[in-house]
C-alpha distance (Angstrom), angle and dihedral (degrees) to the residues before:
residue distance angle dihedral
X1 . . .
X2 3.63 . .
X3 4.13 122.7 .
X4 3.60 120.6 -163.1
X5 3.56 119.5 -136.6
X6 3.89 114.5 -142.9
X7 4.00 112.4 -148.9
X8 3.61 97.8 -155.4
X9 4.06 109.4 174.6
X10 3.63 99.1 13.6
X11 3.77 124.2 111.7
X12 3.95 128.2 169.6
X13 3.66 88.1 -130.2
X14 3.96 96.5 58.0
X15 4.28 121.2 170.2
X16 3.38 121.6 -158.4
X17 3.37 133.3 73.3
X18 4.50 133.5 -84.1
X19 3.96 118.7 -123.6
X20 3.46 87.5 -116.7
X21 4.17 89.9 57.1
X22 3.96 92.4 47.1
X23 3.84 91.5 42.5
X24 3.66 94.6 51.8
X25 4.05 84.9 52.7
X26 4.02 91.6 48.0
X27 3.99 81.8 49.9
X28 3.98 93.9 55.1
X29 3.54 97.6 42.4
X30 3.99 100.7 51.9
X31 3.16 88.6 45.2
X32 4.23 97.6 51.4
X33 3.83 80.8 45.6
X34 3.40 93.4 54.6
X35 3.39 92.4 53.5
X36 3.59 106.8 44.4
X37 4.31 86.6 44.5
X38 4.21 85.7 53.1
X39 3.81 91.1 44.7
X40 3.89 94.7 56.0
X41 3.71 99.7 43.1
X42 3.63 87.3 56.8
X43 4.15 96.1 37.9
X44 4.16 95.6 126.3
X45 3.77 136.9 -21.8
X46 4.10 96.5 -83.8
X47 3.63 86.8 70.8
X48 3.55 97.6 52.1
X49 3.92 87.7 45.5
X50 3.41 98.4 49.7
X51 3.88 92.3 45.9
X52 3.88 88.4 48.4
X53 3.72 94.9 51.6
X54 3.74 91.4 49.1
X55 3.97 92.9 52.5
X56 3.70 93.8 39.0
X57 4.01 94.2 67.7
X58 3.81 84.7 31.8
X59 3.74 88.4 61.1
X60 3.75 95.0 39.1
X61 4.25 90.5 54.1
X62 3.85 89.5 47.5
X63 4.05 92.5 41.8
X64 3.97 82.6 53.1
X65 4.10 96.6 49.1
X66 4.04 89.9 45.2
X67 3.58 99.6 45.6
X68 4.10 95.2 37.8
X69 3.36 92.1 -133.8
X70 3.61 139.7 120.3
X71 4.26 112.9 -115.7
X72 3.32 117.2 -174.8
X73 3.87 125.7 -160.6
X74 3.69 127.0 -129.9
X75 4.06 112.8 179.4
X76 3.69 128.6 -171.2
X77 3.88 118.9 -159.9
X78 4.36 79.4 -101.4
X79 3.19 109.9 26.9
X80 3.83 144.1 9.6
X81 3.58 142.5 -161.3
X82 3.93 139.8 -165.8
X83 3.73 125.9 -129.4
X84 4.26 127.1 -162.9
X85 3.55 98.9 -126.1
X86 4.21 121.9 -145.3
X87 3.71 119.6 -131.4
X88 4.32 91.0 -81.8
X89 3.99 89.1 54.1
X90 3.90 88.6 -106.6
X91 3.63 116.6 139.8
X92 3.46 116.9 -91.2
X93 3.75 101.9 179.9
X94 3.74 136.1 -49.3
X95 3.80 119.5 -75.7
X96 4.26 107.5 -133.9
X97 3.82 94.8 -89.3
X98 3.92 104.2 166.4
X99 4.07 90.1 117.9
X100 3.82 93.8 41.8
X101 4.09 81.4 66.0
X102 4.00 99.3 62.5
X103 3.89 84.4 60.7
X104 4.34 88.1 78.4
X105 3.83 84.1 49.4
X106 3.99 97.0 135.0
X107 3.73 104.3 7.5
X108 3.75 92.8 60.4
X109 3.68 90.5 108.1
X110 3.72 91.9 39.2
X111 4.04 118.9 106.4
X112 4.04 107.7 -112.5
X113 3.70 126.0 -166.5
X114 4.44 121.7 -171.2
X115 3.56 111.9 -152.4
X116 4.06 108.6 -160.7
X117 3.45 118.0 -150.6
X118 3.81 85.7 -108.1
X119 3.50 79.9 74.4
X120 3.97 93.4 -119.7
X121 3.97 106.9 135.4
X122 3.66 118.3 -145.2
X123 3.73 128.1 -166.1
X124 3.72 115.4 -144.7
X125 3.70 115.3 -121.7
X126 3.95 132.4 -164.0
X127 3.49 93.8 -89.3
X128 3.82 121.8 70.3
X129 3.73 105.8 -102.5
X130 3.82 116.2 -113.2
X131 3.64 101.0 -123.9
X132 3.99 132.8 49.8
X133 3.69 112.4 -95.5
X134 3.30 94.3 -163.6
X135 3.89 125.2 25.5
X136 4.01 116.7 -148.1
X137 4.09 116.1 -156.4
X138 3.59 125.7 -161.6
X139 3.91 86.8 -121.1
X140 3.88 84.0 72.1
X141 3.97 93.8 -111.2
X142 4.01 124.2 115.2
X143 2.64 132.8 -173.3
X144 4.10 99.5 -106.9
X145 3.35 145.4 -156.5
X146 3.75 147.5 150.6
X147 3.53 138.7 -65.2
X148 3.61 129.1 -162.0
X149 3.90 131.1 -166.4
X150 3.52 131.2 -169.3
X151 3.19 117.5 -163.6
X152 3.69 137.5 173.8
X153 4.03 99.7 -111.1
X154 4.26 91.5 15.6
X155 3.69 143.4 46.8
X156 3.85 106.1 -153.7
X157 4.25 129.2 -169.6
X158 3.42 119.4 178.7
X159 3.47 115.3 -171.0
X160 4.16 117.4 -145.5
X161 3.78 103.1 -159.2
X162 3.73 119.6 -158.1
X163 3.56 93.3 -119.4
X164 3.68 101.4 58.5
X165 3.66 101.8 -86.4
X166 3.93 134.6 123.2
X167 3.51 138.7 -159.9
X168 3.63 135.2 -177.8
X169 3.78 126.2 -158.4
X170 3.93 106.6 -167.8
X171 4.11 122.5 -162.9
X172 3.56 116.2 -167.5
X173 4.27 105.9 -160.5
């Protein structure tokens, strides 16, 4: 008994492309975006800064919420540190802070001013200052402010809202 197979669809001379062919493509392509995304996140040291500074009052407002306590942070123009606070805003004791540090990394030298939302403008010294500048609750508020850093190639604000959120305006000169 014989059956005849019918080759509907099929052609010698086919066009279009194999999975194999358009996952090979896929491949290249994530990979050269990869790349090129890596390359300019890491593009010069004001990038890393700014990112840094960004994540290190990030991390400090999430530390505060997880922990339930209230951290407050004392900067020098070098260096930094962060303090649990007790329920009159005295210093308790201080909060582990040896990765908050690496967030000055490249604007250590750099002359930084805090504006309080009192309006009174504070430049950061050597020394750590001896109160908070800016207060973090557990509720995720702070009590905010603005910090400004100038730099020899940038001019950097970052803006510490009350409500948790930050924003950074960067000026390249």
């Amino acid at each position: 008994m014989k059956i005849q197979i019918l080759e509907t669809g099929y052609s010698k001379n086919y066009q279009g492309f194999t999975l194999l062919e358009l996952l090979v493509v896929l491949l290249i392509i994530g990979i050269a975006s990869s790349v090129i995304v890596l390359n300019t996140n890491s593009i010069d040291g004001l990038m890393r800064g700014k990112t840094s500074l960004d994540n290190n009052f990030q991390t400090i407002s999430d530390e505060s919420i997880l922990s339930g306590k209230v951290l407050g942070w004392f900067p020098g123009n070098s260096s930094q540190k962060i303090f649990v606070l007790d329920s009159y805003k005295n210093i308790d004791y201080e909060y582990s802070t040896s990765a908050f540090n690496n967030s000055w990394s490249g604007v250590e030298d750099d002359r930084k001013i805090f504006k309080g939302n009192d309006g009174e403008e504070i430049e950061l010294e050597e020394k750590i200052s001896a109160v908070p500048l800016i207060i973090f609750y557990p509720t995720g508020e702070n009590s905010g402010g603005e910090l400004f850093i100038f730099g020899s190639e940038f001019n950097q604000k970052i803006y510490i809202k009350q409500n948790g959120k930050i924003n950074l305006e960067t000026k390249t000169k």
